[in-house]
C-alpha positions as CSV (number, residue, x, y, z in Angstrom):
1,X,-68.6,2.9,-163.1
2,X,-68.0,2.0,-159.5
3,X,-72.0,2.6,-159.0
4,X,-73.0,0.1,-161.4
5,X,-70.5,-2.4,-160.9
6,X,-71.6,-2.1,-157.2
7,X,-75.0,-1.7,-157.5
8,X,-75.1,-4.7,-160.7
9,X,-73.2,-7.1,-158.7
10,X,-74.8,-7.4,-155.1
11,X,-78.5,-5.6,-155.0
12,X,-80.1,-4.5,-157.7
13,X,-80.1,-6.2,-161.5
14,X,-78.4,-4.3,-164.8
15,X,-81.9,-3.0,-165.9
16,X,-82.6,-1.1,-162.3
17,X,-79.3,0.1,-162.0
18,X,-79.2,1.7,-165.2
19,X,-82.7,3.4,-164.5
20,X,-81.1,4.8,-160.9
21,X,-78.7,6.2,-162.9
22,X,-80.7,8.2,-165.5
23,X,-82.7,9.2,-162.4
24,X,-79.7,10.5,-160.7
25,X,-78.5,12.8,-163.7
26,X,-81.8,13.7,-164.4
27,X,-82.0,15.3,-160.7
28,X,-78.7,16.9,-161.1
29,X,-79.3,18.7,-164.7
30,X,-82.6,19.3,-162.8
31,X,-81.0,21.3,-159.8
32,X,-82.0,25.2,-159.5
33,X,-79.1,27.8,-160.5
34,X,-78.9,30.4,-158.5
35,X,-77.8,33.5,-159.8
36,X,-76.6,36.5,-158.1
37,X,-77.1,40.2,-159.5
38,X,-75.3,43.2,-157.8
39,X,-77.1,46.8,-158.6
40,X,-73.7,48.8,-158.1
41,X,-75.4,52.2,-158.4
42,X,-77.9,51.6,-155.1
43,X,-75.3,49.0,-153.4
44,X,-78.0,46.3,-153.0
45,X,-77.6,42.8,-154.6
46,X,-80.7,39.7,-154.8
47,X,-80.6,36.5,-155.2
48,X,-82.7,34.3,-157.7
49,X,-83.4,31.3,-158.2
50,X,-84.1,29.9,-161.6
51,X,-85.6,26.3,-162.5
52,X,-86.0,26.5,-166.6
53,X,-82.3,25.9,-168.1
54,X,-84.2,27.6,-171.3
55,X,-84.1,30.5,-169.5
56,X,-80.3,30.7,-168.8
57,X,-79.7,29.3,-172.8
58,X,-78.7,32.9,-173.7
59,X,-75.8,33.1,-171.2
60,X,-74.4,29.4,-171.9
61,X,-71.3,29.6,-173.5
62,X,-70.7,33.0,-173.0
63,X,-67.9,34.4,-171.4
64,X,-67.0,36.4,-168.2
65,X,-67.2,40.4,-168.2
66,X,-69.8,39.7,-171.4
67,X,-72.3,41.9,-171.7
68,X,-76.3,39.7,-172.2
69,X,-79.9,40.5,-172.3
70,X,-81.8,39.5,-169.4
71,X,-85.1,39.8,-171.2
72,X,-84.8,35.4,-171.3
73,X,-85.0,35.6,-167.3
74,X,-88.9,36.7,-167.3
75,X,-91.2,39.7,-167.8
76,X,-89.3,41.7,-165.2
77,X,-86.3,41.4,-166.8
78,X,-87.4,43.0,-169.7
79,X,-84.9,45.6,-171.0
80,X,-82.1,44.7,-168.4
81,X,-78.5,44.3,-169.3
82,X,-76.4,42.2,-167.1
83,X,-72.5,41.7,-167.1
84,X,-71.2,38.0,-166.4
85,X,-68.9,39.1,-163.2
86,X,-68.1,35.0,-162.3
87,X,-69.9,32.3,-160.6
88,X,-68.9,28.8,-158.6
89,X,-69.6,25.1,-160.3
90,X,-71.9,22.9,-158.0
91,X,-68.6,22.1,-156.0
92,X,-68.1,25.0,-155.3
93,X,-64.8,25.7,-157.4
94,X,-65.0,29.2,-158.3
95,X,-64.5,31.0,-162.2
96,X,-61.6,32.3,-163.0
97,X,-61.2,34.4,-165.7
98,X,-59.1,34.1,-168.7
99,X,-59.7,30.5,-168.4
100,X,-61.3,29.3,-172.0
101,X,-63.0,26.4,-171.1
102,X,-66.5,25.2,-169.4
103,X,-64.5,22.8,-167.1
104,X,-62.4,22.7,-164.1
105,X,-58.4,22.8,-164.4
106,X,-55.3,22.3,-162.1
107,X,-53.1,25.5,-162.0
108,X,-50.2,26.9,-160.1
109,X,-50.8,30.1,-158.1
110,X,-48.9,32.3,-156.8
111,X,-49.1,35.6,-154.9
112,X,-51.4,38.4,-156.9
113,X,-53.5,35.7,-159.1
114,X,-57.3,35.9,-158.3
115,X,-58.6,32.7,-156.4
116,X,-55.8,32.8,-154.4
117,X,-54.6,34.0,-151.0
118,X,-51.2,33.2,-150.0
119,X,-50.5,32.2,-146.5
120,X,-46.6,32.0,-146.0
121,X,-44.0,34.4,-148.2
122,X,-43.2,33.0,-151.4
123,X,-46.1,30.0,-151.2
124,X,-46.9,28.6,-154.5
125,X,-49.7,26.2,-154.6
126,X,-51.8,23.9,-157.4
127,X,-55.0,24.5,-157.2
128,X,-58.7,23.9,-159.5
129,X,-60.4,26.2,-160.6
130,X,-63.4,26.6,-162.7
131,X,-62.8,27.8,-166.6
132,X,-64.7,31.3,-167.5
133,X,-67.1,30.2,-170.0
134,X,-70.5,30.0,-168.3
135,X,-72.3,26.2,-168.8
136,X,-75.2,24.2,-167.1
137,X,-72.8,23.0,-164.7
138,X,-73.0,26.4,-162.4
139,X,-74.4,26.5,-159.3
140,X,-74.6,30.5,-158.4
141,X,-73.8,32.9,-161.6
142,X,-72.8,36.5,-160.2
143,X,-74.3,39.3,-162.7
144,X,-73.3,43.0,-162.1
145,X,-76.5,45.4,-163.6
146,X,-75.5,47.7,-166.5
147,X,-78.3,48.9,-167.6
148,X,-82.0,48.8,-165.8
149,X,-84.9,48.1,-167.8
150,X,-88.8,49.7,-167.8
151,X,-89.9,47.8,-164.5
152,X,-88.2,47.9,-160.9
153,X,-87.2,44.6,-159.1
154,X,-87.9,44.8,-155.9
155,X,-84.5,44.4,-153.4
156,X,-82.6,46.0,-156.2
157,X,-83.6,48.8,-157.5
158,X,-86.4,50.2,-155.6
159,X,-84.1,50.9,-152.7
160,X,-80.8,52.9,-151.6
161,X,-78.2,51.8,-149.6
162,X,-75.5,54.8,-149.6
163,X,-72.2,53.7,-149.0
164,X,-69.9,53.3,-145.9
165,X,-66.9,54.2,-147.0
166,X,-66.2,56.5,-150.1
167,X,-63.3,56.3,-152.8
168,X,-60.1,57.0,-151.3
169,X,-57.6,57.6,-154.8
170,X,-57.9,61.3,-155.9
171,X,-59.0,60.4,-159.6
172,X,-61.9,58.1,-158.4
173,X,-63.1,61.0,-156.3
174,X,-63.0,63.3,-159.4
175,X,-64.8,60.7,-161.3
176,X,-67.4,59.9,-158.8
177,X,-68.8,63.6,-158.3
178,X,-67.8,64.4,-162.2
179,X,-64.8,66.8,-161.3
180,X,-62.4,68.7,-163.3
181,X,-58.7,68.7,-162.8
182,X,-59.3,72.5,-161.1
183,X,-61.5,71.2,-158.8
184,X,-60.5,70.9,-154.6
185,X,-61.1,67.2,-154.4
186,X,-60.8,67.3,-150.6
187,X,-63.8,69.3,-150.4
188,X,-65.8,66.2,-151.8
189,X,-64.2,63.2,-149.7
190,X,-67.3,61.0,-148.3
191,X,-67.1,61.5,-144.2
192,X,-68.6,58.6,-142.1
193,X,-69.9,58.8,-138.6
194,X,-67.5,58.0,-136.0
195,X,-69.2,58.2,-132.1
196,X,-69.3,62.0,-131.7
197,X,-66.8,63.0,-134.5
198,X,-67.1,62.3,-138.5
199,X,-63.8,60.6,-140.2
200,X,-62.5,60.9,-143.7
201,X,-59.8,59.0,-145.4
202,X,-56.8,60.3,-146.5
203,X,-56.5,60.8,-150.2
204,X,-54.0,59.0,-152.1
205,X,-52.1,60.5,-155.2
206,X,-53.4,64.2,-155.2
207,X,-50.3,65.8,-155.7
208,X,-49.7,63.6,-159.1
């Protein structure tokens, strides 16, 4: 409104404005998304970028922690199932989920919400945040792999990257390496390098 009254009154006549307009929107339903896809069982995580919105039509409307195809995405894809794990709008307000829209909202936080920090004891704050049903408005979308398909993407499957730091609870140890209750979890803790000697953390509930 303020464009074309601005534009309509001083430079340019009703007819050009109206065109610089549809120009402008074109350009930004034009705009590459971005989308993000973590491979948690080798710890590595690409970037790609896609142009085609018909594409990213299967995950439109779709909601976060759904499970969708990636065969849309391209020949590569084929076979791959991806989970919706969030995204950020091209402002950069971040998803949030349980949030049934494809818009931004005002909300209170407090301490424990996602997409939220607090900074002093007891700090409340109103904040927006991005709804949790995926639309052409995203800039990034962040997928987590679930299942790989026939051909390997380069940067995400075809590598390793072992992890730093292993679980630390005593039942996510157990369910890592596939242990029974029997089992002497702290035979099986994940040791990092430290200078000359190795470190381990201590395990948490193992007497429970």
């Amino acid at each position: 409104g303020h464009l074309r009254s601005h534009f309509g009154s001083s430079h340019f006549g009703p007819g050009i404005c109206s065109r610089l307009l549809a120009s402008c929107s074109q350009a930004f339903l034009r705009s590459a998304m971005k989308i993000n896809i973590a491979n948690p069982t080798t710890g590595m995580q690409k970037v790609f970028e896609i142009d085609d919105d018909k594409k990213l039509l299967p995950f439109f409307d779709k909601r976060m922690a759904t499970e969708v195809s990636g065969d849309s995405l391209g020949d590569e894809f084929k076979g791959y199932v991806f989970r919706i794990a969030g995204g950020n709008d091209k402002q950069g307000f971040p998803m949030k989920q349980g949030i049934l829209c494809n818009h931004r909202v005002r909300l209170l936080f407090k301490k424990g919400m996602s997409c939220y920090r607090e900074r002093r004891k007891g700090c409340r704050k109103r904040k927006s945040v991005r709804g949790c049903v995926v639309g052409p408005d995203l800039a990034t979308l962040s997928l987590v792999l679930v299942r790989k398909g026939a051909e390997e993407l380069p940067g995400l499957t075809d590598d390793q990257r072992p992890r730093r730091l292993g679980p630390k609870r005593a039942s996510n140890i157990r369910k890592l390496f596939s242990l029974e209750k029997k089992d002497d979890v702290r035979r099986f803790v994940v040791r990092r390098e430290a200078g000359k000697k190795k470190k381990a953390p201590k395990i948490q509930r193992l007497v429970t």
